[in-house]
Structure formats: structure tokens, C-alpha cells
C-alpha positions in Angstrom: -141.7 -208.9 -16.1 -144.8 -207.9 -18.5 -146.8 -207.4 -15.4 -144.2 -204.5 -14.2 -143.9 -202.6 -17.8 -147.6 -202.8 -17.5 -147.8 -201.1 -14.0 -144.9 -198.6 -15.2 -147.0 -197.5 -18.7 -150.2 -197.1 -16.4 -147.9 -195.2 -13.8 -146.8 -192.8 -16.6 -150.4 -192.5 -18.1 -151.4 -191.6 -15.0 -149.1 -188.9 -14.3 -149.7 -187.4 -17.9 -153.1 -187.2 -17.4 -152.7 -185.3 -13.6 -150.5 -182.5 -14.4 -151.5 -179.1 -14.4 -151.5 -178.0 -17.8 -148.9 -176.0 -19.2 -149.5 -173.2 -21.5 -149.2 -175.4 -24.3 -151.4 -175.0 -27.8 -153.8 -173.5 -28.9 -152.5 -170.6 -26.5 -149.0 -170.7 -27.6 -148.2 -168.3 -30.6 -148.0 -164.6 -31.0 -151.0 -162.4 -30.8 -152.0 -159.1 -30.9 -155.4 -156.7 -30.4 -154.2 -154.8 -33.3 -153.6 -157.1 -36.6 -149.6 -154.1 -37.2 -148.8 -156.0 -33.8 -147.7 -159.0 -35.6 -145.6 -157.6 -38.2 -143.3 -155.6 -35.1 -143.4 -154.6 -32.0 -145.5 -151.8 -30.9 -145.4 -149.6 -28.1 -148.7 -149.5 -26.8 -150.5 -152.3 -24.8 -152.9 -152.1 -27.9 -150.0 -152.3 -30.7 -148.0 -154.5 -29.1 -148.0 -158.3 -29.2 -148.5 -160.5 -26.8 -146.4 -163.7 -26.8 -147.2 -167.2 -24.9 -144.6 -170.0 -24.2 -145.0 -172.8 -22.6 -143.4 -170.6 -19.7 -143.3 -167.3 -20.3 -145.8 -164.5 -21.6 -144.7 -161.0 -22.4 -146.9 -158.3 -23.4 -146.1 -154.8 -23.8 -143.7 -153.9 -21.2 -144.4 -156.7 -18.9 -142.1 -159.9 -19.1 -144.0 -162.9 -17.0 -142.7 -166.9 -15.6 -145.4 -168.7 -15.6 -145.5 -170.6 -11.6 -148.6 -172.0 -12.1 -150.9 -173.1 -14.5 -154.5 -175.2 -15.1 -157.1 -175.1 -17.3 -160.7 -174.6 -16.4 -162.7 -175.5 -19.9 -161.4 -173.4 -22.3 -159.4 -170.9 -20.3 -155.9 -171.2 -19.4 -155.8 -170.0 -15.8 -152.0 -168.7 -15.0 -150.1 -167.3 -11.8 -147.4 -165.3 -13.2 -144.2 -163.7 -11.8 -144.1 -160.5 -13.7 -141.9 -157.6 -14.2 -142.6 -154.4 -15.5 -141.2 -150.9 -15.5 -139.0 -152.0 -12.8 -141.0 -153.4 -10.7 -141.7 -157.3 -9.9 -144.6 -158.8 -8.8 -147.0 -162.0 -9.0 -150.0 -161.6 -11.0 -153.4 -163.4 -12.3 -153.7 -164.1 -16.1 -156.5 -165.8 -18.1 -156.7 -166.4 -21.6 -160.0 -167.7 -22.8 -160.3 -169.5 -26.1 -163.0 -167.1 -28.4 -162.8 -169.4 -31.4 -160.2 -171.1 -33.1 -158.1 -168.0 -33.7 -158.8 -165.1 -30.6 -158.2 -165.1 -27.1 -159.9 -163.1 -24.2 -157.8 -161.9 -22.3 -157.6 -160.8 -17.8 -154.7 -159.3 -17.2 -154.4 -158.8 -13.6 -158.3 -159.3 -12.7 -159.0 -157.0 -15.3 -160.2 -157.5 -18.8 -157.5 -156.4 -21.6 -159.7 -157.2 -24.6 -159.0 -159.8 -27.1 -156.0 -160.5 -29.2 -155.9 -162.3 -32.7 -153.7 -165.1 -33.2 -151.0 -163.7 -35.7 -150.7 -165.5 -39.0 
């Protein structure tokens, strides 16, 4: 009997440590390029915050489901289904870590700067 709760703790140890990771911390929290995009909601890619779930990021007029996720050192490579203006597509995000409290962030192969974690 101990050798079977033994094999099932390994079994789940294992499992933890093979899943893709999720956008869990340090990239979940609300951040913004401009420091009056975490006191409201702006209406420019620059004003407006970006906000990371552990499913979901949304960043100026783009609401994204996170498919997939991994992490490659200290970016947080996603595949995101993304709508926008009425249209819906899948899309390539990255946030790099730049510190403890900014992120670099690819928005669609292309680089979108770096936001500020909001305090």
C-alpha cells in the first residue's frame, strides 16, 4: 500500500513538472507603457493597459484566450485566439521578463514596447 501512494506522489510530481506553463506570475497583473494606464483605461495602445490571466490577455482593443502556452527562459511564449475590431484570429505573443517589474512585449511578431507592472 506505501509502495502505491509512493508511485501516485511521483506520478503527480511528474505531471506538475511537464506541463506547459500557464501564464502564471510574475506575468499576471495589470500593466501599462504609460504609468495613467493603471489608474483607467485608456484608449490608445500606449494608454491603455494591458491585463494577463492565467488565460486571457486583453490589451487595447484586443481581447485574447490563451491556447497555448511555454516558457523559454524568461519569456512567456503564447498562442492566442484574439479578437479585435470585429475580427477573430490566432496570434503570437511574447512577454519577456525586463527586471522584476517590466515586460517586453511581441505582439504579433512585432515589438510593442515595454509595459510597467502597475502598482
Amino acid at each position: 500500500m506505501e509502495e502505491i501512494s509512493r508511485t501516485a506522489a511521483l506520478a503527480v510530481i511528474v505531471a506538475l513538472a511537464i506541463q506547459p506553463a500557464g501564464a502564471a506570475d510574475p506575468f499576471v497583473g495589470r500593466w501599462a507603457i504609460d504609468p495613467a494606464g493603471c489608474a483607467r483605461e485608456g484608449d490608445t495602445l500606449s494608454t491603455a493597459p494591458m491585463i494577463v490571466t492565467d488565460k486571457t490577455v486583453r490589451w487595447f482593443v484586443a481581447r485574447c484566450r490563451i491556447k497555448k502556452s511555454y516558457r523559454i527562459g524568461d519569456t512567456l511564449a503564447l498562442q492566442a485566439q484574439c479578437s479585435s475590431e470585429g475580427r477573430n484570429y490566432v496570434m503570437p505573443i511574447a512577454l519577456r521578463l525586463v527586471g522584476t517589474d517590466r515586460i517586453s512585449v511581441t505582439w504579433d511578431k512585432a515589438s510593442a514596447g515595454t509595459v510597467h507592472r502597475c502598482k
